[in-house]
Each structure stands twice: as C-alpha cells, then as structure tokens.
VEXTOR-772155 format. One record per residue: residue number from 1; x, z, y of N, C-alpha, C in turn. Coordinates in steps of 0.1 Angstrom, whole numbers. Each point is the difference from the previous one (the first is absolute). Example, Ala and Ser with C-alpha at 12.3 -4.5 7.8 and 13.67 -1.06 7.14 Angstrom:
{n = 1 neast = 132 nup = 78 nnorth = -57 caeast = -9 caup = 0 canorth = 12 ceast = 9 cup = 0 cnorth = 12}
{n = 2 neast = -4 nup = -7 nnorth = 11 caeast = 9 caup = 0 canorth = 11 ceast = -8 cup = 8 cnorth = 11}
! end
This chain:
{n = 1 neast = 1341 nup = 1070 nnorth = 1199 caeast = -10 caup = -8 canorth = 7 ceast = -8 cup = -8 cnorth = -10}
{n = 2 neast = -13 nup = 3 nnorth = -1 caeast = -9 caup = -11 canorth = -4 ceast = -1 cup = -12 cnorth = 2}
{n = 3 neast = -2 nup = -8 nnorth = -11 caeast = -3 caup = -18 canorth = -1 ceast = -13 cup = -3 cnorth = 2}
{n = 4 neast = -5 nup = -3 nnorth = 7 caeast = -16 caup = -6 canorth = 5 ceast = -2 cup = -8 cnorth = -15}
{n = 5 neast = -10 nup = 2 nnorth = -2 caeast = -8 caup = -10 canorth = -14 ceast = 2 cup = -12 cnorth = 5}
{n = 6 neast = -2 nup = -5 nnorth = 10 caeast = 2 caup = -18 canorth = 4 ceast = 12 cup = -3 cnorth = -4}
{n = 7 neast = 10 nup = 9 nnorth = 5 caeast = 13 caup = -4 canorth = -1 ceast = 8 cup = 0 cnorth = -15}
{n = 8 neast = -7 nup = 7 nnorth = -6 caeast = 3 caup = 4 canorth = -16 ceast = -9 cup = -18 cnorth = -7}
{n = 9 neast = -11 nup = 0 nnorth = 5 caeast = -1 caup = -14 canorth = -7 ceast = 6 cup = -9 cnorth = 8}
{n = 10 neast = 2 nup = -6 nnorth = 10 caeast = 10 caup = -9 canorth = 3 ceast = 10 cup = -5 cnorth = -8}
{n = 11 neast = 8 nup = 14 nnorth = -5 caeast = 9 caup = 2 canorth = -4 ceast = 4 cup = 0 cnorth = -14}
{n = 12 neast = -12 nup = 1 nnorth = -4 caeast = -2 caup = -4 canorth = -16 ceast = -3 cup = -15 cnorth = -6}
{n = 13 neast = -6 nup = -3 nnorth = 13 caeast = -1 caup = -18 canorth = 1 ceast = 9 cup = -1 cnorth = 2}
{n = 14 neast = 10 nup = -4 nnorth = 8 caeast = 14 caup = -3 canorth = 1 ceast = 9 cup = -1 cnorth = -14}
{n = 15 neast = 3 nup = 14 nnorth = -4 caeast = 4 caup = 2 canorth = -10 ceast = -6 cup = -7 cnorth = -14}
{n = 16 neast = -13 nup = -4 nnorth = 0 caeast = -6 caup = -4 canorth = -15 ceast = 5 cup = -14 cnorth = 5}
{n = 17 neast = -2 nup = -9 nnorth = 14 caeast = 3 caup = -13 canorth = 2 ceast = 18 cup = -4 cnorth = -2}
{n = 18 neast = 11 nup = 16 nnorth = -2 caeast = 9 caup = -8 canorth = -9 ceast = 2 cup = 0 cnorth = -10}
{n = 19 neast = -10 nup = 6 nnorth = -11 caeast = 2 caup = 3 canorth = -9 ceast = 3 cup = 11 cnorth = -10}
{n = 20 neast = -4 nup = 11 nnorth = 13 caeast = 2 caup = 13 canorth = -9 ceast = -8 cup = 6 cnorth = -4}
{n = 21 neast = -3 nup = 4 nnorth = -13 caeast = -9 caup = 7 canorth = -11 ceast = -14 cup = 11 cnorth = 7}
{n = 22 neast = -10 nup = 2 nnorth = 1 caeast = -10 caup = 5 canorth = 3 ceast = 5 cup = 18 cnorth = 0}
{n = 23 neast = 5 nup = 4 nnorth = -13 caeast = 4 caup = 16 canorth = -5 ceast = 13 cup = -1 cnorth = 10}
{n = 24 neast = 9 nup = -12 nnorth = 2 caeast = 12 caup = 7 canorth = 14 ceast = -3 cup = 4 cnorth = 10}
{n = 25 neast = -12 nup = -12 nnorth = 6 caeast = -6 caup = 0 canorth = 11 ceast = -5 cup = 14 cnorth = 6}
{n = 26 neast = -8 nup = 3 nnorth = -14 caeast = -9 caup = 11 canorth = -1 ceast = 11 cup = 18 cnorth = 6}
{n = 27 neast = 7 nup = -3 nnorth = -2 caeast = 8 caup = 10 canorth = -3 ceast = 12 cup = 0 cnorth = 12}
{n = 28 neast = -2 nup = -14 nnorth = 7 caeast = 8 caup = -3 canorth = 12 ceast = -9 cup = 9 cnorth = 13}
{n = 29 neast = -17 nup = -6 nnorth = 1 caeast = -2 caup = 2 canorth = 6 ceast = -9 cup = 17 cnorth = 0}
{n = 30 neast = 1 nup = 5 nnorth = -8 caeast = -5 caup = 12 canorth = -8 ceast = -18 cup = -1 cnorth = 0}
{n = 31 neast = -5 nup = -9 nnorth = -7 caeast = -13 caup = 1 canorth = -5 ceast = 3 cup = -7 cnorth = -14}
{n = 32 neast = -11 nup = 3 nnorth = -7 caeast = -2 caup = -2 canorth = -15 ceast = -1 cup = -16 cnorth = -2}
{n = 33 neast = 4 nup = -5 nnorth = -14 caeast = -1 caup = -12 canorth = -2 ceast = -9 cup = -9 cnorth = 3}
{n = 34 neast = -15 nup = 10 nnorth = -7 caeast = -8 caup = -12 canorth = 3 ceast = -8 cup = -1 cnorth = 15}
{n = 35 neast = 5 nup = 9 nnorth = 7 caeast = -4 caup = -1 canorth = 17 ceast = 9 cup = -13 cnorth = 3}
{n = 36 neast = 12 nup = -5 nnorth = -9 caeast = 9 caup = -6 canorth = 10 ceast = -8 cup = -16 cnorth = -9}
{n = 37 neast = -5 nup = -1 nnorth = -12 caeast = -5 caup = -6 canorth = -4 ceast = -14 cup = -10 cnorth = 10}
{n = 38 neast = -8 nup = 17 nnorth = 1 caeast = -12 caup = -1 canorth = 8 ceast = 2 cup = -10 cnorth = 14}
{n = 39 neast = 10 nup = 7 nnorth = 5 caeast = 3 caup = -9 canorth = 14 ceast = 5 cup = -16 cnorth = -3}
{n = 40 neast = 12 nup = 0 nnorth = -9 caeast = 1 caup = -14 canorth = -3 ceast = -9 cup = -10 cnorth = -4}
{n = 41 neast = -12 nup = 4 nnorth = -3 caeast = -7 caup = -11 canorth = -9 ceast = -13 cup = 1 cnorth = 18}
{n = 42 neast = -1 nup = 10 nnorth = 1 caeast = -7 caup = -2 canorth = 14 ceast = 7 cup = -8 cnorth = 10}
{n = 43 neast = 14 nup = -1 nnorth = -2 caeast = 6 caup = -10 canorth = 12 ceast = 2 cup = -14 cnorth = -4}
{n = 44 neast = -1 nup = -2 nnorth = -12 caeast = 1 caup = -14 canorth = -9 ceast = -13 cup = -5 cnorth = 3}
{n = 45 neast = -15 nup = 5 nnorth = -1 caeast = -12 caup = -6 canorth = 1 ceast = -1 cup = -3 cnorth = 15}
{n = 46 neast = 9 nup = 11 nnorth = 10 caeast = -14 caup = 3 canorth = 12 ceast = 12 cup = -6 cnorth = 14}
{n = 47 neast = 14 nup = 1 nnorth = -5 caeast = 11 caup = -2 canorth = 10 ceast = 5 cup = 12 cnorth = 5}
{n = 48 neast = 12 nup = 1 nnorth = 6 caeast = 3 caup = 17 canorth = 5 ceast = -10 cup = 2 cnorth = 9}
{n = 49 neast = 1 nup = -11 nnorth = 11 caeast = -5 caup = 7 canorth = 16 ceast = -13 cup = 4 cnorth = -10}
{n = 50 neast = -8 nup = -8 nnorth = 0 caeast = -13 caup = 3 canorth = -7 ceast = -6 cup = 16 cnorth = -10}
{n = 51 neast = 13 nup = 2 nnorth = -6 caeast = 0 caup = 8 canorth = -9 ceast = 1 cup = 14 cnorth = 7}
{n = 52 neast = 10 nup = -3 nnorth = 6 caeast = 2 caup = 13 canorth = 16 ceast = -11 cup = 7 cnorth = 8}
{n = 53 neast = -10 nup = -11 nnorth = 5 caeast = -7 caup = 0 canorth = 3 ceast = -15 cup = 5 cnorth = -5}
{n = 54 neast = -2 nup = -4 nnorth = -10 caeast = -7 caup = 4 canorth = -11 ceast = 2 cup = 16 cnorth = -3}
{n = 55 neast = 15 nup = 0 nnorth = -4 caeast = 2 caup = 18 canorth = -2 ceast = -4 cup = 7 cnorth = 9}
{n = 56 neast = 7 nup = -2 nnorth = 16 caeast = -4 caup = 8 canorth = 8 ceast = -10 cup = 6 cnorth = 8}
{n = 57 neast = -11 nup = -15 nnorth = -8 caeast = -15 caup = 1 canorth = 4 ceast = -11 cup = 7 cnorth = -8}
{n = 58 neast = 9 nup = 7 nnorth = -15 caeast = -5 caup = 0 canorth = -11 ceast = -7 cup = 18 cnorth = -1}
{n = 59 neast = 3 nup = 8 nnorth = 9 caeast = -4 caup = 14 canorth = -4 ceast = -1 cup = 4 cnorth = 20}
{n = 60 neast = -9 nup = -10 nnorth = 7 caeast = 3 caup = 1 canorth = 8 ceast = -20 cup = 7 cnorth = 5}
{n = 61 neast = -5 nup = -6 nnorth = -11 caeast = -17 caup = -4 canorth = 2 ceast = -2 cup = 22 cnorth = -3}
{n = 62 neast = -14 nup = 6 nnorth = 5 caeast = 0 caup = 10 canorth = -5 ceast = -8 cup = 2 cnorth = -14}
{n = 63 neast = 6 nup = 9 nnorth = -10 caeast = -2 caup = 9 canorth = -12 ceast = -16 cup = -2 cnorth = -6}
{n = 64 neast = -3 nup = -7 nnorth = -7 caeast = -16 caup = 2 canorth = -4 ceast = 0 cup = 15 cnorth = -4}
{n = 65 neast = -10 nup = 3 nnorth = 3 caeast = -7 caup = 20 canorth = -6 ceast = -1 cup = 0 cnorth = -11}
{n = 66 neast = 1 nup = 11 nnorth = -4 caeast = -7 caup = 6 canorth = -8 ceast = -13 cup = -5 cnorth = -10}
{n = 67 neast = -2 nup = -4 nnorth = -8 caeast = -10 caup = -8 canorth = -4 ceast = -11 cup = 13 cnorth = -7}
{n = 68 neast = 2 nup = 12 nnorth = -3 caeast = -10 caup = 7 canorth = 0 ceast = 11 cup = 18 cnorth = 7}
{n = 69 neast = -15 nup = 7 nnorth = 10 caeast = 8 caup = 6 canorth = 7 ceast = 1 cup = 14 cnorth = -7}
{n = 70 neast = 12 nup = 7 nnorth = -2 caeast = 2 caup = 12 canorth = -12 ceast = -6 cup = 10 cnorth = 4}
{n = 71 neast = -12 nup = 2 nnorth = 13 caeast = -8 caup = 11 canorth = 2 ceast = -9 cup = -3 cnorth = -14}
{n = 72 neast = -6 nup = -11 nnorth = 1 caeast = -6 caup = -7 canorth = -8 ceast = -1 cup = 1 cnorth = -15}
{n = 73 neast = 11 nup = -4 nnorth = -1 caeast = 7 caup = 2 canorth = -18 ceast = -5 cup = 15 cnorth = -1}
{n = 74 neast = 6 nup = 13 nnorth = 7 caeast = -4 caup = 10 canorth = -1 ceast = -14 cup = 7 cnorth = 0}
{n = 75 neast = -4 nup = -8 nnorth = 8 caeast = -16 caup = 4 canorth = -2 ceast = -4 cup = -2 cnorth = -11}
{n = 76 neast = 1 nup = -15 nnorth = -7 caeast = -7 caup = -6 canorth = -15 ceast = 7 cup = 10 cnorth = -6}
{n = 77 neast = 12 nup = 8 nnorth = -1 caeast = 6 caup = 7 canorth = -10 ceast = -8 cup = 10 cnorth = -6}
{n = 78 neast = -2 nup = 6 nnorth = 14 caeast = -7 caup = 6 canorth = 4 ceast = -19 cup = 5 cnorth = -7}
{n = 79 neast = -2 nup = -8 nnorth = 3 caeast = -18 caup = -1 canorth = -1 ceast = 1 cup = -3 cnorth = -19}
{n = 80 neast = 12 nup = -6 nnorth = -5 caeast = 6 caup = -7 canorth = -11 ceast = -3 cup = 14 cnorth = -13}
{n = 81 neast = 5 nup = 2 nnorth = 6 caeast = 9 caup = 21 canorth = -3 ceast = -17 cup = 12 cnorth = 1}
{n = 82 neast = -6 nup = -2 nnorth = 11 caeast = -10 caup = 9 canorth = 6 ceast = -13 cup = -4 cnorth = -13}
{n = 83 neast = 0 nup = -15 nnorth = 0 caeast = -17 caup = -7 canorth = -7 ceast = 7 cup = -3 cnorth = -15}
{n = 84 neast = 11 nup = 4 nnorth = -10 caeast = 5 caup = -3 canorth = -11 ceast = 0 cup = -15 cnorth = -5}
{n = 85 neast = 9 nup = -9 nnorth = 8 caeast = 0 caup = -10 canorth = -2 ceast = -16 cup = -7 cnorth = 1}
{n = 86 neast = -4 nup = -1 nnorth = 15 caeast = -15 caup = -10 canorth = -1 ceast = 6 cup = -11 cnorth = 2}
{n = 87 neast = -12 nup = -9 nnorth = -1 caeast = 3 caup = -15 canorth = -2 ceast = 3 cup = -1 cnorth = 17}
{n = 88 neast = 3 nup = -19 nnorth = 1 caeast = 8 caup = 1 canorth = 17 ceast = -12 cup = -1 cnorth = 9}
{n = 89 neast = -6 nup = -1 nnorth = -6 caeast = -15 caup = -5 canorth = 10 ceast = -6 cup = 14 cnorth = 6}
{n = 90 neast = 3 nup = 12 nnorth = -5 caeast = -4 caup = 13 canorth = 1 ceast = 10 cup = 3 cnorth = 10}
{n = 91 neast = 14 nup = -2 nnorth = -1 caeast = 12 caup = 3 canorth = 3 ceast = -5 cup = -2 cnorth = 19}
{n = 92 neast = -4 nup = -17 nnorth = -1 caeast = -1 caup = -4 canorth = 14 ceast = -14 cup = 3 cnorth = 4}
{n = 93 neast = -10 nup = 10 nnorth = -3 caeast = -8 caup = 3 canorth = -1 ceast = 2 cup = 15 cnorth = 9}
{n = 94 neast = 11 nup = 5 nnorth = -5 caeast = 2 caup = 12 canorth = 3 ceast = 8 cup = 2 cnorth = 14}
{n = 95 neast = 11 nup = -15 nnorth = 0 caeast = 11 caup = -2 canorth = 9 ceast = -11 cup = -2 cnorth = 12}
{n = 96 neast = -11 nup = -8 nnorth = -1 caeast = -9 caup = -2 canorth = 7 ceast = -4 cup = 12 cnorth = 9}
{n = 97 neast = -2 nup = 9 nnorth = -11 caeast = -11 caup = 9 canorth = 9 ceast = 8 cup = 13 cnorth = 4}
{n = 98 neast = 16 nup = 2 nnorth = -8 caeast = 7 caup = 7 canorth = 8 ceast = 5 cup = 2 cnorth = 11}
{n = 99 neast = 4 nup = -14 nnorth = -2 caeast = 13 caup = -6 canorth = 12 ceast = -5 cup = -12 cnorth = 8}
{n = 100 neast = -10 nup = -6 nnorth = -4 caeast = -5 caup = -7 canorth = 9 ceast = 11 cup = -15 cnorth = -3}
{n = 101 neast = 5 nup = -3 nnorth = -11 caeast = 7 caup = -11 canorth = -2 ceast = -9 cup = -7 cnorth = -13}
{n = 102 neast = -2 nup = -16 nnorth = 1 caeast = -2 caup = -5 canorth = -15 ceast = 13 cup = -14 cnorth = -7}
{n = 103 neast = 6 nup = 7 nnorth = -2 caeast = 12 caup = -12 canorth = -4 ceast = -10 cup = -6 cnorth = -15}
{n = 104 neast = 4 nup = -16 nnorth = -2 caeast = -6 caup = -5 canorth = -10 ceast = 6 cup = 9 cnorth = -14}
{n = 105 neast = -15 nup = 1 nnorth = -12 caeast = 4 caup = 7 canorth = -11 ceast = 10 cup = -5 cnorth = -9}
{n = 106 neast = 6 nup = -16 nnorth = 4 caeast = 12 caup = -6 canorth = -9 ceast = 11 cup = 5 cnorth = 6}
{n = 107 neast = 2 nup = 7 nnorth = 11 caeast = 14 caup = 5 canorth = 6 ceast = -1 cup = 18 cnorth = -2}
{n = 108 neast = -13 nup = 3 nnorth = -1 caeast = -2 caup = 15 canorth = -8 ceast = 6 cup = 2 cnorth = -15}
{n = 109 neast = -5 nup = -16 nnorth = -8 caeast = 9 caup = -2 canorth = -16 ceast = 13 cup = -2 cnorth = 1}
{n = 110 neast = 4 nup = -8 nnorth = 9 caeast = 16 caup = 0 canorth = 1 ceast = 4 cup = 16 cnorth = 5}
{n = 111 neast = 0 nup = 6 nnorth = 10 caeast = 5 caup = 13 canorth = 3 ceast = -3 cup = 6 cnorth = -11}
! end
C-alpha cells in the first residue's frame, strides 16, 4: 500500500521535530534528502497547515503551452534547408506566404 505525499511530510515533520537527521528521515519515509530538506524549511517559514495547503494547491492550476508550436519549428527547418540558410526575415517572409503564419523574426532566431 502506498503513502499519500501529505502523509509522508507530516511525518517527516514529526520526526525532524524529535530530532532525527534529514538522510534517516529521508530514507524512513522513502524520498530523497533534499525533498525532506525542501519540505522542512517550507514548514519552518510558512507552518504545516499552511505548507499542506500550499502543496496541495501547487500543481493544481493548468500547464502553460508550448511556447513555440513544433509544426512551426519544422517549417523554419524547413524553408531553413529549402533557401540555404536565408536570413529570418526571409524565413517569415516565406512562413507568411506558405502557411499563412508570421511569428516575430526574434523567435525565428531562437528556433
């Protein structure tokens, strides 16, 4: 049977509050030292309930995207490969009139 992550830090609080070593803890509740680190210095600033709460609120929001989309990447590769390395301004020039997209030419330089 699995240990819920709440209950694994609970329990590592407990144990650091009598005094036992971060690497026992670590190894008591089977996650890595400096997770058990991470949580204690999180429950020292913020309090358990607080800390609890915080966690379980913490991966709860949705995923930001993709920040450039890989049809995309592939097309610059693309047109990259086709026009022998043109400059980006040609690139979104072309992305323009192929595909009907113009991403700025500073995110053409980064890709």
């Amino acid at each position: 049977m699995e240990v819920k992550q709440i209950t694994k830090i609970v329990l590592a609080w407990e144990l650091f509050e009598q005094g036992i070593p971060k690497s026992h803890i670590a190894s008591q509740v089977g996650v890595h030292r400096e997770t058990v680190g991470i949580w204690i210095t999180g429950i020292v600033e913020q309090g358990l309930k607080e800390f609890i709460d915080a966690y379980e609120n913490a991966k709860k929001g949705e995923r930001t995207k993709r920040q450039v989309d890989p049809t995309l990447k592939r097309w610059i590769w693309k047109i990259r490969e086709r026009e022998k390395d043109c400059c980006g301004q040609k690139i979104q020039y072309f992305l323009e009139k192929d595909y009907g997209v113009k991403p700025a030419v500073s995110k053409i330089y980064e890709i």
